[in-house]
N, C-alpha and C positions, 0 to 999 in steps of 0.2 A: 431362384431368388424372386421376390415378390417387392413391389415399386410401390412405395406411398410416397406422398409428397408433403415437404414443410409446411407447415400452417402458418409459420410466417412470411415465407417469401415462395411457396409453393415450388422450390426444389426439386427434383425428384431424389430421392432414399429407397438405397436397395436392401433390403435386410432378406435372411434367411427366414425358412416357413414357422421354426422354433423363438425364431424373436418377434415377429407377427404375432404368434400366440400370445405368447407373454406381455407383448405392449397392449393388446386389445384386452388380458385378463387384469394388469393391472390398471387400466386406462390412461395408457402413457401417452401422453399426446407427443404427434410426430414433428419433431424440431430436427434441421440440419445442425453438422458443426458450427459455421460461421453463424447462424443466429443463435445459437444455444452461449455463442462468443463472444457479440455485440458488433458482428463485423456486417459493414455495410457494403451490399452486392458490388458497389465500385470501390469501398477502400483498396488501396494500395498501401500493402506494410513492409517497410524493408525489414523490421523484424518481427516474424513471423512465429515467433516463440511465446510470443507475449498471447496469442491468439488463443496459443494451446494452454498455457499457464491457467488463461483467466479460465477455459474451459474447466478444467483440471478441480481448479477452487471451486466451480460451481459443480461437478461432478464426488467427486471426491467427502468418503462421509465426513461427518464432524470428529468424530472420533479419530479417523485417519487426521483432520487439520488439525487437530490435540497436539500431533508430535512435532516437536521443535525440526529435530530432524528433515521429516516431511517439509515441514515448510521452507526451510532454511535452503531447500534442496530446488523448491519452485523456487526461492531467489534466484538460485544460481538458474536453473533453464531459463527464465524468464532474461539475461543477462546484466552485469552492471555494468556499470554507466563507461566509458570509456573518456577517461578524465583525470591529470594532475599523474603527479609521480605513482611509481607501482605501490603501494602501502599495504596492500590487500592479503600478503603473504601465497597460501596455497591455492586461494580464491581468484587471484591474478588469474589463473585461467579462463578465468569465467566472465573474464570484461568481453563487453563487445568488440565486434573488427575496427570500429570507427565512430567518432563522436555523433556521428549524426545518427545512430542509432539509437530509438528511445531505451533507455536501463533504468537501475534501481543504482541510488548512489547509497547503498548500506551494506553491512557487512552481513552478510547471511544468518550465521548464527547468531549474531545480535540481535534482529531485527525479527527472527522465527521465535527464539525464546520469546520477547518483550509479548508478542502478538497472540501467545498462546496463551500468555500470563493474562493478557486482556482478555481470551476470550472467554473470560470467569465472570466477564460484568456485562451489565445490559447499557449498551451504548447507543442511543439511537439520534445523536449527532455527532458528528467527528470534522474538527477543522485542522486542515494543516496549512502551517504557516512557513512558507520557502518549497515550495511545491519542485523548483529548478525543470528537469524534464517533464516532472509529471508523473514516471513508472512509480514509483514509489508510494505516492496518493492512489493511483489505478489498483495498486495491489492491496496495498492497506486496505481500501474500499472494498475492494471484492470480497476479500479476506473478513473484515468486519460482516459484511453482510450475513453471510453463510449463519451467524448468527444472531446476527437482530435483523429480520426481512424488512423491518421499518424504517432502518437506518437513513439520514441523510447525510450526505458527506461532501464537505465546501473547501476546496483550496482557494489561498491567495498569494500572489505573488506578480512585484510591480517588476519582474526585468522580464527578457524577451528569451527567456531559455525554452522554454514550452515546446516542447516536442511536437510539430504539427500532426503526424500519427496520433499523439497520446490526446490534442486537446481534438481529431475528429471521436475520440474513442469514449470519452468523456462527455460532449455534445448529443450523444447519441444515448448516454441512458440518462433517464431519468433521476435517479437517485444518486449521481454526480451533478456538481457544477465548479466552475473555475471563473474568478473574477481575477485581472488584474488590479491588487490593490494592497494596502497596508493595515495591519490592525487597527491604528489610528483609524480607519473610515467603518470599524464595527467594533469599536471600546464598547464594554459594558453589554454584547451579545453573549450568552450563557450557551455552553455544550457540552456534553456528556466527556467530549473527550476533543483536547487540544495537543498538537505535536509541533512545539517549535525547533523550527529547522533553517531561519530566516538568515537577516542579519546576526553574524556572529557577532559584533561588538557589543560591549556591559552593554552600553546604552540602548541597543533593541531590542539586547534578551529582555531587560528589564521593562521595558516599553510591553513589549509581546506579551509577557505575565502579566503584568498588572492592567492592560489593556484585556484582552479574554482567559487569559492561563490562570490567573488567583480564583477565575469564578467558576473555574470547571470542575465538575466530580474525580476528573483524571488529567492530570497535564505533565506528559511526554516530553522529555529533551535529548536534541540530538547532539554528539560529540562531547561526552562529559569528561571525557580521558584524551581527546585527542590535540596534541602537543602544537600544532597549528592555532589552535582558538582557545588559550589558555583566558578568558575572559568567562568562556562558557561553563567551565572545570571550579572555575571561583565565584559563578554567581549559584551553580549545581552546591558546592561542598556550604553556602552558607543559607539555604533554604532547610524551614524547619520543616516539620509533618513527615507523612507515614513516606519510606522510600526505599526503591527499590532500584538497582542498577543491571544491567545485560550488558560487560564487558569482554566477553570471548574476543579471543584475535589472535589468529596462527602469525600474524605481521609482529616483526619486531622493532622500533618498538608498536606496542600494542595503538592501536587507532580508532579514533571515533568513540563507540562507546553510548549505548540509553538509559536513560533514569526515566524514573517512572514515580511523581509524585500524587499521591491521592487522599481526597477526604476521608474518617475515620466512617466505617458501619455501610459504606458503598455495598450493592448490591448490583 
């Protein structure tokens, strides 16, 4: 075995004499896991799945992140959120041990279709709006990037859910930020792509659109089918334009559910 060291936090990496060859012939610069992962020499993460997820998206070809499959599948490693009654169906398995663990509160195959379907467009801003833990913005993010390396990606959200894991994970790259706050404090901001996922009530869906979702290239909603937020399901079924819905759900009845509204001739 032959010992290089990270270039970011100078680590030492053992690799064999055949991957030496090949990182020096294609000039691979030598990165550890945790920096190649955005993990900081002292974070501490109770869940530790998330590490390898975000690695995974950043490793993993484009072509591989094409498949709904694929990605629906780093939902589940990555874990969901452990929270509210079982509704998840087969997916139940794949909540975490405990709420205080950061997850993704979406239903896998939902949220893998919607993201593949996305990544057809050049998005090189993305706001989500109801951020809640956080996993859900981290993955999107990463996920997005893979194909727009430009990308800048802005959660908001005024309660106190933020996963302390997800907002050190977040502070640490660059091309995340997280503000405590409400669309009302950036009406009339333009993005490639908006995901409201906020207040369920008419009155903040409707806030949230017309505050930054009418002026986006692509504006994303979350729970267009789910029998909880029938507010979301009637402001989704009376908007016009181009539309497209991600309803899979082994749960019965079926839950949550994305629509996926956008301008004509996007590119």
């Amino acid at each position: 075995m032959i010992v290089i060291h990270c270039i970011e936090c100078g680590k030492e990496i053992r690799v064999s004499g055949a991957d030496f060859k090949e990182r020096n012939a294609n000039k691979i610069k030598p990165v550890c896991f945790d920096c190649s992962a955005g993990i900081k020499p002292k974070m501490i993460i109770s869940n530790k799945n998330i590490q390898a997820v975000r690695s995974l998206i950043r490793c993993l070809s484009t072509e591989s992140l094409k498949n709904p499959e694929v990605v629906a599948n780093l939902v589940r490693a990555f874990g969901i959120v452990q929270w509210g009654p079982p509704v998840f169906g087969q997916d139940e398995a794949f909540k975490n041990q405990s709420v205080d663990m950061a997850g993704i509160y979406q239903t896998p195959g939902q949220i893998g279709k919607a993201l593949v379907y996305l990544s057809k467009f050049k998005i090189n801003s993305y706001l989500e709006i109801g951020v809640f833990q956080g996993g859900n913005f981290v993955f999107v993010s990463e996920y997005l990037k893979r194909f727009n390396p430009e990308i800048k990606c802005y959660g908001i959200d005024p309660t106190n859910f933020l996963n302390p894991e997800i907002k050190e994970i977040i502070e640490s790259e660059k091309f995340m930020s997280f503000k405590s706050a409400i669309s009302d404090q950036i009406k009339g901001t333009k993005f490639d792509l908006v995901f409201i996922d906020g207040d369920h009530s008419a009155e903040w869906i409707k806030r949230d659109f017309e505050n930054v979702g009418k002026l986006a290239k692509i504006c994303m909603f979350h729970d267009i089918q789910e029998k909880s937020c029938p507010d979301v399901k009637v402001f989704w079924d009376n908007l016009d334009g181009n539309k497209i819905e991600f309803l899979d759900s082994n749960a019965i009845p079926k839950v949550q559910g994305i629509g996926i509204l956008h301008k004509k001739g996007i590119k």
